[in-house]
KOLGU-4560 file (N, C-alpha, C; in nm, 3 decimals, padded with zeros to 5 digits):
<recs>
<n_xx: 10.440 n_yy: -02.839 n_zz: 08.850 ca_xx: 10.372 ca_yy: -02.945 ca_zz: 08.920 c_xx: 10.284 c_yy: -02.884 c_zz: 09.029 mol: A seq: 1 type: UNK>
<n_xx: 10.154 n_yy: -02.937 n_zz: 09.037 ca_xx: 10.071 ca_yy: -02.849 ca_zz: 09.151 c_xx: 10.096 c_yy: -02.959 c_zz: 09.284 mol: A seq: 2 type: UNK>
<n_xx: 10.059 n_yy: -02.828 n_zz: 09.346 ca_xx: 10.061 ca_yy: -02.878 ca_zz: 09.531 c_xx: 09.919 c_yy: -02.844 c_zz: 09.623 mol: A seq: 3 type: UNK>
<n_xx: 09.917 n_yy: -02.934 n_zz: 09.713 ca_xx: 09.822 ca_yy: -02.889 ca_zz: 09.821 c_xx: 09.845 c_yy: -02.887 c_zz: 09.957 mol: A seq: 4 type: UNK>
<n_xx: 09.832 n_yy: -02.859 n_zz: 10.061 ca_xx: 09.838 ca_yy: -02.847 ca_zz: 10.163 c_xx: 09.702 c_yy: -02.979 c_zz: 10.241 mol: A seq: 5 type: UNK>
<n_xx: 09.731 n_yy: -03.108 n_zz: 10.226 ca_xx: 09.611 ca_yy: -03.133 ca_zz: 10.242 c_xx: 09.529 c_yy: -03.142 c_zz: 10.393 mol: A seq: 6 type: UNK>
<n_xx: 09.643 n_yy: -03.111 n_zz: 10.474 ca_xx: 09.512 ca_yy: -03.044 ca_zz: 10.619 c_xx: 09.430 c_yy: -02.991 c_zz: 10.619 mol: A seq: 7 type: UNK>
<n_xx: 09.452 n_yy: -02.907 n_zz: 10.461 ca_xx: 09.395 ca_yy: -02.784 ca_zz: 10.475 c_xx: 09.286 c_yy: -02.808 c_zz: 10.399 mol: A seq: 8 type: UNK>
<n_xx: 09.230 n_yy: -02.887 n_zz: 10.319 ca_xx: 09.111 ca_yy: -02.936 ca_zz: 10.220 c_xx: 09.083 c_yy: -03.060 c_zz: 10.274 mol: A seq: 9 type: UNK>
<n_xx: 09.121 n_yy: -03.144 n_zz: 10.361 ca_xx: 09.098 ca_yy: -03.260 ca_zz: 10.353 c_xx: 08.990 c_yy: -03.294 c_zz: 10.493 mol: A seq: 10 type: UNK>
<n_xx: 08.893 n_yy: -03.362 n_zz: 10.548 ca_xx: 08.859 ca_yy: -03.402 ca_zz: 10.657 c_xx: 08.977 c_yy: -03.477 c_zz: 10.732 mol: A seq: 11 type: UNK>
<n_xx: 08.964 n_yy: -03.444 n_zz: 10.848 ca_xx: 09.067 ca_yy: -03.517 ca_zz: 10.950 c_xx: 09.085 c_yy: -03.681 c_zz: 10.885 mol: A seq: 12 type: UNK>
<n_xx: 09.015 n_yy: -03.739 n_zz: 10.912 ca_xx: 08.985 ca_yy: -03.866 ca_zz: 10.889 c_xx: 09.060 c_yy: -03.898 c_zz: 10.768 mol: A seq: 13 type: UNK>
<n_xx: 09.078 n_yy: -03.866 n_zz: 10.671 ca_xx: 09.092 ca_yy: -03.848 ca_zz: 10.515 c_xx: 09.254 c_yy: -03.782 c_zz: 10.497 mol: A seq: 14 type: UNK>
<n_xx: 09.319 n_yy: -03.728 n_zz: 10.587 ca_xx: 09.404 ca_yy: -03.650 ca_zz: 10.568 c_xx: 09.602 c_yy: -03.795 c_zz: 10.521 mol: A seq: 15 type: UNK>
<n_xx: 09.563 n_yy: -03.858 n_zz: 10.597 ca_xx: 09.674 ca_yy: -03.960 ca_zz: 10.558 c_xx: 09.660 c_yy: -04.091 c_zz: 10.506 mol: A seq: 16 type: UNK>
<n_xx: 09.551 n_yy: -04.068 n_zz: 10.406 ca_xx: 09.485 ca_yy: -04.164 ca_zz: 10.259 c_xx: 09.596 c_yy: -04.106 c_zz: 10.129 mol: A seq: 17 type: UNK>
<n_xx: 09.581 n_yy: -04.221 n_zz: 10.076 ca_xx: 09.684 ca_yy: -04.202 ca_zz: 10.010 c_xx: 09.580 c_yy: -04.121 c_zz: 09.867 mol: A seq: 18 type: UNK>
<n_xx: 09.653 n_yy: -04.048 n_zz: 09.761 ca_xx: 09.548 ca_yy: -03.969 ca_zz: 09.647 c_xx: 09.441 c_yy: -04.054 c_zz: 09.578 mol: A seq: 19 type: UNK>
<n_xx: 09.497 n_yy: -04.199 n_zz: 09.542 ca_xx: 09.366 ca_yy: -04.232 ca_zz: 09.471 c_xx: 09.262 c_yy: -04.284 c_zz: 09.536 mol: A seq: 20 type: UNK>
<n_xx: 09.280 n_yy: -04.313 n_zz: 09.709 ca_xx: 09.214 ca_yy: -04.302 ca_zz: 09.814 c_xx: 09.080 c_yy: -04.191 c_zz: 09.807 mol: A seq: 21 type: UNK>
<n_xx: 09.169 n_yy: -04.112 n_zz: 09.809 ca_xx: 09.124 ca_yy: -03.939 ca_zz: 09.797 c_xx: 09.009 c_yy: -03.902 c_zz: 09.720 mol: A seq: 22 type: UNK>
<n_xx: 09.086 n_yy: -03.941 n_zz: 09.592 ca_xx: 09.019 ca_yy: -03.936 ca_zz: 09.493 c_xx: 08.898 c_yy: -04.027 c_zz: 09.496 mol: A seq: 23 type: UNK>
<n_xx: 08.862 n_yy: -04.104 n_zz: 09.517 ca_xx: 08.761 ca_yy: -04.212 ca_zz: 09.543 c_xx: 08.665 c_yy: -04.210 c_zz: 09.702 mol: A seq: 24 type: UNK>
<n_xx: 08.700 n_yy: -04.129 n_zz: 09.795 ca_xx: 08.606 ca_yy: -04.092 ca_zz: 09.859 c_xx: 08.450 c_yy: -03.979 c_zz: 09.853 mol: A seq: 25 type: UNK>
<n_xx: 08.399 n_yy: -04.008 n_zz: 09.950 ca_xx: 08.306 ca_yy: -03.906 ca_zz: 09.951 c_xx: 08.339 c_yy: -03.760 c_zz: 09.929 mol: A seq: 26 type: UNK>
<n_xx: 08.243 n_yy: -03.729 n_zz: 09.887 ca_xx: 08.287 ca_yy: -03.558 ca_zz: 09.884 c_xx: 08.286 c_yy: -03.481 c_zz: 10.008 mol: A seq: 27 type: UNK>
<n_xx: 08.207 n_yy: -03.541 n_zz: 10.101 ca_xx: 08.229 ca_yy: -03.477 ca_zz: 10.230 c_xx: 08.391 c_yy: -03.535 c_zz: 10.300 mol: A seq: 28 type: UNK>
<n_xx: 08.455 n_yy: -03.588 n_zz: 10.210 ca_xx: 08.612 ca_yy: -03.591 ca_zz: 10.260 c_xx: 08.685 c_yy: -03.463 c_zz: 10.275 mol: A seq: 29 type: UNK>
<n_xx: 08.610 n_yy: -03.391 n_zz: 10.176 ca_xx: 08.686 ca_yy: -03.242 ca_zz: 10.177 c_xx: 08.619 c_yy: -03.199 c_zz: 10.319 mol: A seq: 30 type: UNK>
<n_xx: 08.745 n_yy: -03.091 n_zz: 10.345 ca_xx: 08.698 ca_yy: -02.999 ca_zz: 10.482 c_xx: 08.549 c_yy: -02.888 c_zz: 10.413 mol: A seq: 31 type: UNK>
<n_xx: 08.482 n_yy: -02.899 n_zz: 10.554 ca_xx: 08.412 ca_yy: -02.800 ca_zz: 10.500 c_xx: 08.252 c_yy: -02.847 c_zz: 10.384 mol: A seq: 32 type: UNK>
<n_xx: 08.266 n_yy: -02.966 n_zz: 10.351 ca_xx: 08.174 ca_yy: -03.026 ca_zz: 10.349 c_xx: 08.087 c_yy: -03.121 c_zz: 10.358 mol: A seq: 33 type: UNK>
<n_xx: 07.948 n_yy: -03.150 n_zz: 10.431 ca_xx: 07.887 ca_yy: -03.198 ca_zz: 10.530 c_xx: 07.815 c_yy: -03.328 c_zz: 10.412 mol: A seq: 34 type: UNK>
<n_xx: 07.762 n_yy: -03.407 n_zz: 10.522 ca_xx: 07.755 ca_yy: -03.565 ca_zz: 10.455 c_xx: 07.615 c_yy: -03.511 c_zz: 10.348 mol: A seq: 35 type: UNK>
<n_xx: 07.512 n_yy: -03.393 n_zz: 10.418 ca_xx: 07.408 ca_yy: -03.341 ca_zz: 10.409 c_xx: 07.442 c_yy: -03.273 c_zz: 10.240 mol: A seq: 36 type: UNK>
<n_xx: 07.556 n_yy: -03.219 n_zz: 10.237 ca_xx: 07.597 ca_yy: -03.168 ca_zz: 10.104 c_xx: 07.631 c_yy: -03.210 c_zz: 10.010 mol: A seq: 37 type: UNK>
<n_xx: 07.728 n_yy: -03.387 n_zz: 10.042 ca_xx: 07.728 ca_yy: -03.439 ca_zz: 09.969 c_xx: 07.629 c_yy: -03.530 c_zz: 09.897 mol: A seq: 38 type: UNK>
<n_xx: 07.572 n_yy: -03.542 n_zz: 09.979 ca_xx: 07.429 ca_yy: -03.640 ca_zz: 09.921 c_xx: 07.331 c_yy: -03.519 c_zz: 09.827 mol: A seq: 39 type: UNK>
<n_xx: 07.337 n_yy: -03.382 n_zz: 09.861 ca_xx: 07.249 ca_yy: -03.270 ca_zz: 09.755 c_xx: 07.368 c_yy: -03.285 c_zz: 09.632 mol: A seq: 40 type: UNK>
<n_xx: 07.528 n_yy: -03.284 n_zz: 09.638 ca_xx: 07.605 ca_yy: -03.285 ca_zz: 09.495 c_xx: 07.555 c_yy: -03.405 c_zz: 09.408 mol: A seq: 41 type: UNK>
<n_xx: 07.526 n_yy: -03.523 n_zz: 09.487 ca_xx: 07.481 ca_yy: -03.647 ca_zz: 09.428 c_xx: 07.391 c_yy: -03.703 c_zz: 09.361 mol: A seq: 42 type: UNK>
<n_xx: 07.259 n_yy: -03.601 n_zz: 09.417 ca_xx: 07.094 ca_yy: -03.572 ca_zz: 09.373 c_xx: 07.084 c_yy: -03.478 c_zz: 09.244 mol: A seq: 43 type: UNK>
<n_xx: 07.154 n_yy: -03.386 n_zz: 09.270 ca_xx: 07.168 ca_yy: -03.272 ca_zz: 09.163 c_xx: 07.310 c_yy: -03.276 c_zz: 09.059 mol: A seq: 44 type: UNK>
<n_xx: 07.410 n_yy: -03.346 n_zz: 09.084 ca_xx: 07.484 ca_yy: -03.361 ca_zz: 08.946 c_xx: 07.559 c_yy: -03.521 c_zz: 08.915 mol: A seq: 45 type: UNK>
<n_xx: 07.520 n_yy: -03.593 n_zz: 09.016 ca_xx: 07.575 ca_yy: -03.728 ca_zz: 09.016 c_xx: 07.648 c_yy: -03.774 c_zz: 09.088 mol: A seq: 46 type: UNK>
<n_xx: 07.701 n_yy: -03.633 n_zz: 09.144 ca_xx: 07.924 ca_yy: -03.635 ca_zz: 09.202 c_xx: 07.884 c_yy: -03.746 c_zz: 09.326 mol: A seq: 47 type: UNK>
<n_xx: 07.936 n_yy: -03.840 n_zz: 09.344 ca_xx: 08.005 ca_yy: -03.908 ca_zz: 09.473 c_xx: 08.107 c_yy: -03.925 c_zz: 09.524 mol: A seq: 48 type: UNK>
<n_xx: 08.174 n_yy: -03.870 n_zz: 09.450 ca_xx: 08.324 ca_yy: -03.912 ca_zz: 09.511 c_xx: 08.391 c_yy: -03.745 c_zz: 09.494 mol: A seq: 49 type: UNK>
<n_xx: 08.524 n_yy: -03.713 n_zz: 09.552 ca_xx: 08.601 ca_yy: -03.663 ca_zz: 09.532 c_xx: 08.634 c_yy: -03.630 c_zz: 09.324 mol: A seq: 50 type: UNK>
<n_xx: 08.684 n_yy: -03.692 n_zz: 09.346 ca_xx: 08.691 ca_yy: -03.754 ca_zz: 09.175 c_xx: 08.585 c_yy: -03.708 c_zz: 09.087 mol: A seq: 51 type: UNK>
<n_xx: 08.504 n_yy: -03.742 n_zz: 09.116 ca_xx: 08.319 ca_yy: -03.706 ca_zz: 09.006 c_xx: 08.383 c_yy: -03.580 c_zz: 09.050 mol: A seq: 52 type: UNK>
<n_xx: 08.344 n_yy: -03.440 n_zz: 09.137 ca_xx: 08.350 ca_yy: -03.351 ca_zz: 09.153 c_xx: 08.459 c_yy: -03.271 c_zz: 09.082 mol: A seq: 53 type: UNK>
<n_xx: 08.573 n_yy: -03.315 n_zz: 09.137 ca_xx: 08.693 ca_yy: -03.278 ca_zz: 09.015 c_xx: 08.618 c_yy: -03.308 c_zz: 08.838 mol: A seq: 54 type: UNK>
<n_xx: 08.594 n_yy: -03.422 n_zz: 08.794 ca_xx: 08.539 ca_yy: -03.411 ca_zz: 08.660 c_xx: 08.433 c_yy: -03.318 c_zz: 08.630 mol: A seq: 55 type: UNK>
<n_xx: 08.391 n_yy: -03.304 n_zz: 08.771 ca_xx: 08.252 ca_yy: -03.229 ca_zz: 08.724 c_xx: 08.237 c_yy: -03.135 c_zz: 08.575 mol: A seq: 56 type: UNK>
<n_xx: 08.163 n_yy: -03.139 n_zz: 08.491 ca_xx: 08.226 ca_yy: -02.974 ca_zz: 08.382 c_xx: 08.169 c_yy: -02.879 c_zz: 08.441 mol: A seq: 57 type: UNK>
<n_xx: 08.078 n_yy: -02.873 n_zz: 08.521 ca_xx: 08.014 ca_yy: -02.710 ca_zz: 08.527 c_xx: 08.112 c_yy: -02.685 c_zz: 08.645 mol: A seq: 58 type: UNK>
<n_xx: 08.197 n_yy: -02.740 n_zz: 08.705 ca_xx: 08.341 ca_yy: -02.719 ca_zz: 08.786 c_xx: 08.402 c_yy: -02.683 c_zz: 08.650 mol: A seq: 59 type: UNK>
<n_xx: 08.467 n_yy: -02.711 n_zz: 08.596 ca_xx: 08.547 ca_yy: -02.665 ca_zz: 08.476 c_xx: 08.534 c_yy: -02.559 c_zz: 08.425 mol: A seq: 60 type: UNK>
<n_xx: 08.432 n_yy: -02.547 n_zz: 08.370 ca_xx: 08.355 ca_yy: -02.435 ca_zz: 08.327 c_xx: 08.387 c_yy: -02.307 c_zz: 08.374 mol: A seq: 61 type: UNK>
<n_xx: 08.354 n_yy: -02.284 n_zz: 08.533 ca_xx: 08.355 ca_yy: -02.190 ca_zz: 08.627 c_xx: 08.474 c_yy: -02.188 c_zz: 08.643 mol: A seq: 62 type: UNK>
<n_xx: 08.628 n_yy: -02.240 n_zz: 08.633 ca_xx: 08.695 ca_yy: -02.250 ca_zz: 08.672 c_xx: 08.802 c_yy: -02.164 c_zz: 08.509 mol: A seq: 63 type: UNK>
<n_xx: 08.735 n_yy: -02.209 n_zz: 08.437 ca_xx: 08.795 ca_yy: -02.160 ca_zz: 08.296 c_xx: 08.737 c_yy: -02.004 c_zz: 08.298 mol: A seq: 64 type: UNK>
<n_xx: 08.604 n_yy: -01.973 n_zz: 08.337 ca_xx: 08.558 ca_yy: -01.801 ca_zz: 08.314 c_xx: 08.643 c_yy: -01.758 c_zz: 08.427 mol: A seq: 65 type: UNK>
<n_xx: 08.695 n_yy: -01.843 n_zz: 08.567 ca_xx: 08.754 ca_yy: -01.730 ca_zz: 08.644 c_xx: 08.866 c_yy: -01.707 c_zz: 08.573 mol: A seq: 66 type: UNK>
<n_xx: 08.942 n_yy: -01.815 n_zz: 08.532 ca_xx: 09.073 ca_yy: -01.755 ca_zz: 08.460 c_xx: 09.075 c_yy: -01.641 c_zz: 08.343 mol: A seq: 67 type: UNK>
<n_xx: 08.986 n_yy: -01.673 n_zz: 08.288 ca_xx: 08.996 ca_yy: -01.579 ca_zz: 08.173 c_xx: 08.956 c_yy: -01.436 c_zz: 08.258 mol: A seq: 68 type: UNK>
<n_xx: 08.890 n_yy: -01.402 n_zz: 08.331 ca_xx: 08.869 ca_yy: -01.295 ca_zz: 08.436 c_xx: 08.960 c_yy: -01.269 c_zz: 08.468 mol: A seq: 69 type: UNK>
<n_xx: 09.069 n_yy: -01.324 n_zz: 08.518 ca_xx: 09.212 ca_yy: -01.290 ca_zz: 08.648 c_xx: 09.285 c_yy: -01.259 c_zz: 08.499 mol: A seq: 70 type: UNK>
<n_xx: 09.252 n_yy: -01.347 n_zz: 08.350 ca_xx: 09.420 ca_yy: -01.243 ca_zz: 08.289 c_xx: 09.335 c_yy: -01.151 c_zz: 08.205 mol: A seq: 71 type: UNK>
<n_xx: 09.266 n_yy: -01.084 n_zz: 08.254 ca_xx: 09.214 ca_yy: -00.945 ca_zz: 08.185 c_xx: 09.282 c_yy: -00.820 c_zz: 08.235 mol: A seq: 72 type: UNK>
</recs>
């Protein structure tokens, strides 16, 4: 079962929302990224939410070549 630490990814604000909360916010909910960034993820791949971003595939994608990298 996976875990997160979510102080640690989450904007203050955002931190004691419950997941599908989470999941359904802005992407600038995450720490670390700005309202300015989320509105460029939105222009350039659609993502608005938390959620879109997780579906994202070219997230997937990148996420499948690192693995196959780390068990080489």
């Amino acid at each position: 079962m996976a875990s997160i630490d979510l102080d640690k990814v989450l904007d203050k604000a955002w931190a004691d929302k419950s997941l599908p909360e989470v999941l359904a916010a802005p992407v600038s909910a995450l720490k670390g990224v700005s309202d300015r960034q989320g509105e460029l993820l939105r222009e350039a791949f659609g993502v608005k939410t938390v959620g879109d971003l997780a579906d994202l595939k070219f997230v997937s994608w990148a996420k499948a070549l690192a693995a196959l990298d780390a068990a080489k």
